[in-house]
C-alpha positions as CSV (number, residue, x, y, z in Angstrom):
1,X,-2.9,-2.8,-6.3
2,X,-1.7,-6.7,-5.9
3,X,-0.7,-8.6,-8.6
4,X,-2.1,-11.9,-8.9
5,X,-0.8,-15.5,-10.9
6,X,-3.9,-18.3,-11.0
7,X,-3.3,-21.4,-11.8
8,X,-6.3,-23.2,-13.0
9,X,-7.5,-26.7,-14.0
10,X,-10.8,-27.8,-15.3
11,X,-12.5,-29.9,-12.2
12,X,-13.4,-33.2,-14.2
13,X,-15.8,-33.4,-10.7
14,X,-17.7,-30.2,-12.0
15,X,-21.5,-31.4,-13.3
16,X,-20.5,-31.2,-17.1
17,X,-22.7,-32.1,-19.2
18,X,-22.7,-35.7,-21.6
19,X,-24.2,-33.7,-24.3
20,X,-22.0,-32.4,-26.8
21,X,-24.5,-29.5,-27.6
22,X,-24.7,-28.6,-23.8
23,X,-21.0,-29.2,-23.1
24,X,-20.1,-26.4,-25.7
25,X,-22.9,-24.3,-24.3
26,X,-20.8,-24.5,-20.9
27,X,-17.8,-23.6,-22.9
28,X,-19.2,-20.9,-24.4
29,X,-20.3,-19.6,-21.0
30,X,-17.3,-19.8,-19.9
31,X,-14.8,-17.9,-22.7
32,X,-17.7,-15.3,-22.5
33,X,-16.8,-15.0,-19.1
34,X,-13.0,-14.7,-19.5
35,X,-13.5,-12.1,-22.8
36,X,-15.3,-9.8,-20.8
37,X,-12.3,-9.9,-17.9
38,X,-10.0,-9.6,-20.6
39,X,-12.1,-6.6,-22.6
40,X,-12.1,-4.6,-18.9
41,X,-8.6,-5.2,-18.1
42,X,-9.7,-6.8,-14.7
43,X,-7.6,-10.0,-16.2
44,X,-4.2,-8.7,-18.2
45,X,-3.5,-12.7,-19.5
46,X,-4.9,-15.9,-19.4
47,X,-3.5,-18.8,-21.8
48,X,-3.5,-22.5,-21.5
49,X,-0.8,-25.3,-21.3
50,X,-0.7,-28.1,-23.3
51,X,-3.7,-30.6,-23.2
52,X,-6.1,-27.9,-23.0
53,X,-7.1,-28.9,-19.4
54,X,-5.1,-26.3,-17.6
55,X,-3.4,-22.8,-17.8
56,X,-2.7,-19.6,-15.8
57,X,-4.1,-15.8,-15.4
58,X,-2.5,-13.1,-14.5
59,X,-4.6,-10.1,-12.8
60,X,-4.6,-7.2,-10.4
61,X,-6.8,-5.8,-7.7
62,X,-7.4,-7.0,-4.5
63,X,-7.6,-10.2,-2.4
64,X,-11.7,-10.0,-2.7
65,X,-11.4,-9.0,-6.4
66,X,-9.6,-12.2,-7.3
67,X,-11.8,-14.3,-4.6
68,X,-14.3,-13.3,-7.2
69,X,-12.9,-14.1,-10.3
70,X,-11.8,-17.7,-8.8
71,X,-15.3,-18.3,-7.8
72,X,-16.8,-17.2,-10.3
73,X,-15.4,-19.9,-12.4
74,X,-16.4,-22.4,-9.7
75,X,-17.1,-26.0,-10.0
76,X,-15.9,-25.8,-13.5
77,X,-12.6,-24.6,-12.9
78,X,-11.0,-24.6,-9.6
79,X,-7.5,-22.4,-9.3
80,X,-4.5,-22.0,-7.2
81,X,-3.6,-18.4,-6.7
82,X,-0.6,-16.6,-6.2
83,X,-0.1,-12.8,-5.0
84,X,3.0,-11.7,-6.8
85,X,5.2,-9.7,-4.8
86,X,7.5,-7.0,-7.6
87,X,11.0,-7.9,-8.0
88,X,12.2,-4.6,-6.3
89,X,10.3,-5.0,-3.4
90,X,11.0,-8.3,-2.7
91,X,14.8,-7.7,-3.2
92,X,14.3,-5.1,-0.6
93,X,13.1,-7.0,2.1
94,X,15.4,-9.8,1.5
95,X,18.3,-6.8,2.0
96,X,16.6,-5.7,4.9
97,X,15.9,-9.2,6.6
98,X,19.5,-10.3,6.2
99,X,20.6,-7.3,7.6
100,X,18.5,-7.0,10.5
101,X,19.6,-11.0,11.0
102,X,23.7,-9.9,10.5
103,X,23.3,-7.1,13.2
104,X,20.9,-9.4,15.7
105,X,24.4,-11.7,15.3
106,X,26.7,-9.0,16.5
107,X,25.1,-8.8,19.6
């Protein structure tokens, strides 16, 4: 299973409404959203940075799983994701590449 880091913004493009009452229904929507993601463990963390307007996820599965939770979010909040490659693995392959590249230079 990948491991995925979102970064996501509020789109101030998104059709939110001018109502108060209707704006706080769209939050609402939203955090409803999120809760369940968190409640099911599909998401393990979501927070916000400062100014409330931004923030990051952290959550698993697959490329299509995290297409969905992106888009699912969409045109309120658009993201930036990340697949997180595990510290182990990547130091691997980093050993691996700059040996293959040391040998392919003694030829």
């Amino acid at each position: 299973m990948a491991k995925f880091l979102g970064l996501w913004r509020l789109n101030p493009m998104a059709p939110w409404p001018t109502d108060p009452a209707e704006a706080a229904k769209v939050n609402e929507m939203l955090f409803a959203a999120m809760d369940n993601l968190l409640q099911t463990g599909e998401v393990q963390e979501f927070g916000f940075f400062l100014g409330a307007t931004s923030g990051y996820v952290i959550a698993g599965g697959d490329s299509v799983d995290e297409f969905r939770r992106s888009y699912s979010f969409y045109p309120f909040v658009e993201s930036e994701v990340h697949e997180i490659v595990p510290y182990e693995a990547g130091r691997d392959v980093a050993r691996e590449v700059v040996k293959a590249k040391a040998e392919a230079m003694k030829r």
